[in-house]
N, C-alpha and C positions, 0 to 999 in steps of 0.2 A: 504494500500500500504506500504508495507516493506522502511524502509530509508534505501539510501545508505550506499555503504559499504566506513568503515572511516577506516584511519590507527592515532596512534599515532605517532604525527612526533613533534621533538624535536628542530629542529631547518633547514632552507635551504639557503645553502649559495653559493657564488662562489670562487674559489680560483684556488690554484695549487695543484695536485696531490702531496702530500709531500712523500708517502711512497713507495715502489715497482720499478718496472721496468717503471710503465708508471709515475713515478718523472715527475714534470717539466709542466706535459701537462696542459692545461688550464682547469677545471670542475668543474661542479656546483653537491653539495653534499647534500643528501637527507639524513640526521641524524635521525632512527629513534627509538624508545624509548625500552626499555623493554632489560635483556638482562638473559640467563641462567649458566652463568659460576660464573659473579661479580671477577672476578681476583683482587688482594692485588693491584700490580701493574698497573689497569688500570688509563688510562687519560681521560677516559669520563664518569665517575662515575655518571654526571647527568645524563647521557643518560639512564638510571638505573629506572627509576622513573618516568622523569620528561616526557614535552611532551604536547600536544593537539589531537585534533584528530581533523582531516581532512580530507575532500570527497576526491577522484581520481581529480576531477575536479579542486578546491583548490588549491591542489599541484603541477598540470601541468601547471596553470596559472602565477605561482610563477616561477616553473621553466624558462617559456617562456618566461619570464619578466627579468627574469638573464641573457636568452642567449641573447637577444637583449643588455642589457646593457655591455656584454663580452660575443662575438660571440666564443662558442664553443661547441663541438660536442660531449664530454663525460659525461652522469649522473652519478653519484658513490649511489650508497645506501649502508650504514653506520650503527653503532649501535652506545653502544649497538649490540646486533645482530639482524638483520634485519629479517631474516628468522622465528623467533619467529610471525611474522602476518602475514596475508595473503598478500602478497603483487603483487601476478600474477597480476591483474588488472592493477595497476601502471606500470610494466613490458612491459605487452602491450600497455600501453600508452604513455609512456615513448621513447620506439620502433617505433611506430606507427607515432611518430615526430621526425622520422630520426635521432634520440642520439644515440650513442653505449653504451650501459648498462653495467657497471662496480658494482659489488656486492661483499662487504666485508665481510667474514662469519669465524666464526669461526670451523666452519666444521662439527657442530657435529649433526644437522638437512637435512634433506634429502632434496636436490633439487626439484621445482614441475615445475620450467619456465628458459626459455632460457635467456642465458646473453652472453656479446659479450666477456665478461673477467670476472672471479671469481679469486677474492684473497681468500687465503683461510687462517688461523693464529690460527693452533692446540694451546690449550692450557693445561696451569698444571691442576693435577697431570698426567692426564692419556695422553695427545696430541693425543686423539682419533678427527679419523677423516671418516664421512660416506664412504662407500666404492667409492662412484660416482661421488668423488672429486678426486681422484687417477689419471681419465683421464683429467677431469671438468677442474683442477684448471691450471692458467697460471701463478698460482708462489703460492709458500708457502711460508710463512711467518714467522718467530720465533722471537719474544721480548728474548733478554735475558735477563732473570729476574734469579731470585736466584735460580730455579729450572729447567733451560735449560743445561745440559752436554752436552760430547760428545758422550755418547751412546744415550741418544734419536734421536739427529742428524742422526749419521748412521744410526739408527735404519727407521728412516720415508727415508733418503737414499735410503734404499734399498726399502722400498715395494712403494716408487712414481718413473714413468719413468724418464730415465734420460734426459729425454731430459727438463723435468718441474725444475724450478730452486729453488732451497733452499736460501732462502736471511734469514740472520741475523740481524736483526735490535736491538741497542743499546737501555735498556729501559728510556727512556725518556729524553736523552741526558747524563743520569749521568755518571762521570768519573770513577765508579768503574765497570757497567755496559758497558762502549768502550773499556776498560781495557779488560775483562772478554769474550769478541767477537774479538778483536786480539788477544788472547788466543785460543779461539776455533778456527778460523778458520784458525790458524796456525797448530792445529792439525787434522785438518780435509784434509790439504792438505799432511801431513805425513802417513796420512791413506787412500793418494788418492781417497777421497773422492769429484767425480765429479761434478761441477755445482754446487758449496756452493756458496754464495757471502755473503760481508757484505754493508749494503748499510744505512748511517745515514738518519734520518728522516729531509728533505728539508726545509717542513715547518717552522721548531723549528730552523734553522738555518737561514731563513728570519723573523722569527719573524713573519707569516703570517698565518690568518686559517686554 
């Protein structure tokens, strides 16, 4: 008899939504291990490596254990990049106990399962992003790090609808890094450049996971 199918998962927590449009909301996050870009600038460079692996089962029971302790209705899965295992199973599990599915990717792996909201956070050099993220994503995301301008800006601008929003995010709170996003998105607005925002990361600001 085959053993179950296990993901490695890095840590699960509950907190607040620190980054995106859905800020603020209450959710328990599924961190899980492995990731294919490794960015200079990342902040979860464990998430790289480190990890366990865990049944489907395991991980639902943990989650169900959080929502009871802080009753809320969003999962997030996290990396690292999530997409990297198989993760459909969890998905429907996840679903299947009335959560809305929140999935944080970097873009550059193909979708295979349904989510209630995909963040999507193109990254350097290339900010390539699978084509079925284009409709998929309910916000795109940008660290600015020392290789974000304003021609990549417009450039993902133009081929994502306008109605999906461009957020700017400051990397890591550093002051040359919020500098450098009131910059851009002051020229983003001279090049009428629709639906940009900058929006600082909540967490880092409460001091909270």
């Amino acid at each position: 008899m085959p053993a179950p199918p296990t993901l490695k998962v890095v840590e699960i927590f509950s907190s607040l939504q620190g980054e995106g449009l859905r800020q603020g909301e209450p959710t328990i996050f599924v961190r899980l291990s492995g990731c294919n870009l490794r960015c200079s600038f990342c902040d979860t460079k464990r998430a790289w490596l480190a990890g366990q692996e865990m049944r489907i089962e395991e991980i639902m029971a943990i989650i169900l254990s959080r929502q009871r302790r802080l009753p809320c209705s969003w999962v997030c899965l996290t990396g690292g990049e999530p997409l990297l295992q198989e993760v459909k199973p969890l998905t429907l599990a996840i679903r299947k106990a009335n959560f809305r599915l929140q999935v944080e990717t970097n873009g550059t792996i193909k979708p295979s399962f349904v989510a209630d909201w995909w963040t999507v956070s193109p990254k350097p050099p290339h900010y390539f992003l699978q084509p079925e993220f284009k409709k998929l994503a309910r916000e795109v995301k940008l660290v600015v790090s020392r290789d974000l301008s304003l021609n990549i800006i417009l450039k993902l601008r133009r081929v994502l609808p306008a109605g999906t929003p461009l957020i700017l995010q400051p990397q890591s709170g550093l002051k040359w890094s919020i500098k450098k996003a009131l910059s851009l998105i002051r020229q983003c607005q001279k090049k009428e450049a629709a639906n940009v925002r900058l929006l600082l990361p909540l967490h880092r600001l409460l001091k909270i996971p």
